[in-house]
N, C-alpha and C positions, 0 to 999 in steps of 0.2 A: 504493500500500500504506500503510496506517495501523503509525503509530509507536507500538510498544508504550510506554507511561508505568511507569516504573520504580514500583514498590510503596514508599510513604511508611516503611514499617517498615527495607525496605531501603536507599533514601537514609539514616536515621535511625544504622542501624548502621555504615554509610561511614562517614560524620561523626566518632561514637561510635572506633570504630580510629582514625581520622584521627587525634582528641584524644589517644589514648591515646600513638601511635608518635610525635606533637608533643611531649609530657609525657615521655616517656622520654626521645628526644632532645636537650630544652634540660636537663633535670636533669644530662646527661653530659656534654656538650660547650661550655654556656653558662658563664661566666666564674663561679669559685668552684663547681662542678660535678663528679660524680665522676670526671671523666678529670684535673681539675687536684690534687684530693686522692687519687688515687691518684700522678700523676707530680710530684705535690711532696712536700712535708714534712710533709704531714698523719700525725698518729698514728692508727692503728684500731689496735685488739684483734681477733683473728678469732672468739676464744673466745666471746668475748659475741654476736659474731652468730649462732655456733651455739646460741647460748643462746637467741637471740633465735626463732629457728628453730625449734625443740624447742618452744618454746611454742606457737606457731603449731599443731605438729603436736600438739601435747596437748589444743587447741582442739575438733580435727578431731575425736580420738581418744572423747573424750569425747560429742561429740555423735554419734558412732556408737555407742556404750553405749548413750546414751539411746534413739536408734533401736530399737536392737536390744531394749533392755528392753521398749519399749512395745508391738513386735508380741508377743514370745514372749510375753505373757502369755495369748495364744487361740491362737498357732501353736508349741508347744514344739520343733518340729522346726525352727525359723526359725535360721538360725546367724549366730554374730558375724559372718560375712565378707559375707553376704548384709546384713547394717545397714551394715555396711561400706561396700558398692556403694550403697545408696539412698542414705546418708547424703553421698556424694562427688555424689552424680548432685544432690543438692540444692543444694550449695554451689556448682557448678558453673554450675548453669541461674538460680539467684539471683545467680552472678555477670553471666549474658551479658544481663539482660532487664532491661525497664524495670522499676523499684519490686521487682525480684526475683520477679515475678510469674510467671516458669516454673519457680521452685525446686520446690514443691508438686504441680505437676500433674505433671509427669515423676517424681515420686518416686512417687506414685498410682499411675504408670503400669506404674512397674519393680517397684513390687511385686507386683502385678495379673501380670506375667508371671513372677512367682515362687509363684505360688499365693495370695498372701494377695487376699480380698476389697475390693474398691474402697469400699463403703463403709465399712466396718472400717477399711481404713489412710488414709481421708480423715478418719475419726473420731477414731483416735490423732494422725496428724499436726495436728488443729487442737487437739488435747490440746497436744501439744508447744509448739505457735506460742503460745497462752495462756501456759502458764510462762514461755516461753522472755520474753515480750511482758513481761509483767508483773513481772518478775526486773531484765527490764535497766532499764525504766522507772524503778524502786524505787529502781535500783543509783545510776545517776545522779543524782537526787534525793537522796539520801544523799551520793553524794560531794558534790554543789553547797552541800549545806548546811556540810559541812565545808570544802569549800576558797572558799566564796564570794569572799573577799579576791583571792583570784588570778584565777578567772575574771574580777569585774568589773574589776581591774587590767589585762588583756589584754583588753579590749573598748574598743576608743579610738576606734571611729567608727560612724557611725547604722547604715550599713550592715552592719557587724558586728552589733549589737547586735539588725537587726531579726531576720536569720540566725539570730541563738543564739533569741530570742523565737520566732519560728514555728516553728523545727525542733524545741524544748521544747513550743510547745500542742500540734504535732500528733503527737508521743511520746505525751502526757497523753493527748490524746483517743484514739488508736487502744487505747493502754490499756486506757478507759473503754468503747470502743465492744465489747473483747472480752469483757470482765468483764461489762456489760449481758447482752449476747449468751448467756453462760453462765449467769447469775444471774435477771436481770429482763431479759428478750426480750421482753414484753409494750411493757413502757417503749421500745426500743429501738426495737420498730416507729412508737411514735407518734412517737420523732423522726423518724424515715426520714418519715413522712406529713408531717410538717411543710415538709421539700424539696421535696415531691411538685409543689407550683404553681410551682416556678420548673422543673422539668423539664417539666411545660407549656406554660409559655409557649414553651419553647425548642425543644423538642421534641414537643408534641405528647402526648393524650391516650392514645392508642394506646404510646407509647412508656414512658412514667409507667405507665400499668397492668402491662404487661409485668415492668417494673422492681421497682415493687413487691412483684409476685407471686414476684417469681428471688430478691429479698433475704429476703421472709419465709419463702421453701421455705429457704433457706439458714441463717435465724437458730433456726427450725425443726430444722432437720439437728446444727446447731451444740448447738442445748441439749440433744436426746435424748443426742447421744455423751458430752455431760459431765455428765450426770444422775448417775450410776451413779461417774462417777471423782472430781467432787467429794464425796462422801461416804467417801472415803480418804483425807484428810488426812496420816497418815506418807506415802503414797506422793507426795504431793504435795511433801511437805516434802523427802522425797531429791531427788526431781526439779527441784526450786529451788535447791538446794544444789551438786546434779551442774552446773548452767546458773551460779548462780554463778562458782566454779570455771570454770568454760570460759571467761566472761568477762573474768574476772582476767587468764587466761593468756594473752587476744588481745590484753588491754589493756594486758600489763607487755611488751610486743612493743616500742614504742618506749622504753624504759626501759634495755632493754638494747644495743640500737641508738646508746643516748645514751652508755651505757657503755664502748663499743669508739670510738666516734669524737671521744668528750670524756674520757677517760680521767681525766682531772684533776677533772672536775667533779663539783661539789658539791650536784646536781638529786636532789630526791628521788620515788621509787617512787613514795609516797601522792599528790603533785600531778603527778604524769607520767597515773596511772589518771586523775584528774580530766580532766586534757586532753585525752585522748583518748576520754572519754567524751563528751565536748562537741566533737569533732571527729566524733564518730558522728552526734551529734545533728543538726548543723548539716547534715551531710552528705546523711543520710535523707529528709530535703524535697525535695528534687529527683529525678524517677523516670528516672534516667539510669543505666545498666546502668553497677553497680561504683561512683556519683559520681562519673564522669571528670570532672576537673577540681575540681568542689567539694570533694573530700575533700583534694587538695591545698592548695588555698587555706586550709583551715580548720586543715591540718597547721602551714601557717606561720606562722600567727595565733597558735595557740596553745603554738608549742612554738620561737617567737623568742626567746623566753625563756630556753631551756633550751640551744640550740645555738648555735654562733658561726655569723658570715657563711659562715667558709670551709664549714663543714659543714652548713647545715639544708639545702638540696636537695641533696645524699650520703644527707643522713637522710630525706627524705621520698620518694628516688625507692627505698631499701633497705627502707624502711618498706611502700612499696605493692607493692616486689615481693616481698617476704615474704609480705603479709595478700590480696593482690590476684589479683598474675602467676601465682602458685603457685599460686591453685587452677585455674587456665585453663592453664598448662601440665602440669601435674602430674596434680591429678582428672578435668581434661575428657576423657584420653584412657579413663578406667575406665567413663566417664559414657557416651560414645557409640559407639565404635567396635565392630563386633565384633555377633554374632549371640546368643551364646552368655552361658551363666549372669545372662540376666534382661539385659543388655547393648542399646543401642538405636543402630538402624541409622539413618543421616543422613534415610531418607522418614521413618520413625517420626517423628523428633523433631521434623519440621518440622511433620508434621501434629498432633501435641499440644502443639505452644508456638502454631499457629495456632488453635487452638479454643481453648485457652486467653485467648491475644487477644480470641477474637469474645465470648469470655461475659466480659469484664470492664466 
């Protein structure tokens, strides 16, 4: 009898847990750890973690507003709790996948079983990913310019430095690549043709054509849906505004965190947002469902700073399970379980994060 060979996505996901329940572990149990500041003399505050908390859910909250705003403008019957669920099923499936790459199409999917049309809710949600894209890109680039001094002060080796460098071009360019996309598609495809010879070489003629034809149906699809919404500008400007605001709220997440376990300390708000804006960025380069492990490493980097020995992994393991654990144990149960109100059954799901896979 022939030995079934385990599916690469699934070793992949082993791994991926492995990392996570290692990272949890040494953060509790490892010297200077949350089990030694919990049974020593460490001070927290609880209040601030609830604070910290509230943020996080103000995050959520808000980007289920936005949800919800964007269909009910062609389905008035669409309700907040109905944004609610798609907006959790997003966060959810951008937690467990590589690059986040099944946030989207499972959002597609839940809404399609709530009545709203698929290409309609693929056309609002790449509305959303545009601002959402373009908002934080900005946001960062603003704070870098203001806190430049401190970032490059906590960049002390190549290694770091190359991190911060490439997880910054490839912000900038997906940026660019969606603003193209929206504006000048025309421009967009002749880059894409410009890769097209080395997906030859590699791949083959056959493969390059295909490719081609899926990205320009796509950049295609992309400019008719945003024809019609970039020539709304207020609506544009709330929707930056609402996206700002959420990001603030994710971002002032370790700030408060620093305020229950440093009580004493004297770190401020406006360079905590910077840090952990650059803790996003550095993170985002790696298509590892959630950044296991790099978002931690980048946590320490940049917020050594800010916390003593005995506390930054207290703060970085309280940190990702606020921004992380919480949406995996909290949303994922809204996200999948269950038949009922738009709700997606464990076959469903596996068969739209798999075609999702095959078309990427």
């Amino acid at each position: 009898m022939k030995k079934k060979k385990l599916p690469l996505s699934l070793i992949f996901n082993i791994f991926v847990i492995g990392v996570c329940i290692g990272l949890i572990i040494y953060f509790i149990f490892s010297e200077n750890g949350l089990k030694d500041l919990i049974s020593g003399d460490g001070h927290y505050v609880w209040g601030w973690l609830i604070i910290a908390l509230v943020c996080h859910v103000g995050n959520i909250i808000i980007d289920c507003i936005i949800t919800w705003q964007c269909v009910k403008k062609k389905y008035p019957s669409f309700k907040f709790m109905q944004g609610v669920k798609t907006a959790v099923t997003g966060h959810f499936f951008s937690a467990i996948t590589p690059g986040a790459s099944g946030g989207q199409p499972m959002q597609v999917y839940r809404l399609s079983r709530m009545g709203v049309d698929a290409g309609f809710s693929s056309s609002v949600l790449l509305q959303k990913f545009l601002i959402f894209q373009v908002t934080a890109t900005m946001y960062a680039v603003i704070l870098f310019i203001a806190k430049s001094k401190f970032i490059l002060s906590q960049i002390k080796d190549s290694f770091t430095i190359w991190f911060v460098i490439v997880g910054f071009i490839m912000q900038i360019s997906l940026m660019a690549i969606v603003v193209l996309a929206g504006l000048k598609p025309k421009w967009l495809k002749h880059i894409v043709r410009l890769f097209m010879p080395v997906v030859k070489k590699f791949k083959g003629n056959k493969t390059a054509r295909k490719l081609t034809r899926g990205i320009d149906s796509k950049i295609n699809v992309f400019r008719r849906s945003n024809k019609e919404f970039l020539q709304k500008p207020l609506k544009i400007a709330l929707y930056a505004f609402e996206v700002a605001v959420q990001i603030t709220l994710i971002y002032s997440v370790p700030y408060f965190v620093y305020k229950s376990l440093v009580p004493d300390g004297n770190g401020e708000w406006f360079t905590m947002l910077c840090a952990v804006a650059f803790v996003t960025v550095v993170s985002s380069m790696l298509p590892i469902p959630g950044a296991s492990g790099v978002s931690e490493l980048a946590f320490s980097v940049f917020f050594g700073a800010f916390f003593t020995e005995a506390t930054l992994k207290s703060a970085t393991l309280i940190w990702r399970t606020i921004t992380f654990y919480f949406t995996i144990i909290v949303e994922g149960p809204m996200s999948v379980t269950g038949k009922s109100d738009g709700r997606l059954s464990p076959k469903e799901v596996k068969e739209v994060i798999s075609n999702a896979e095959n078309k990427r």
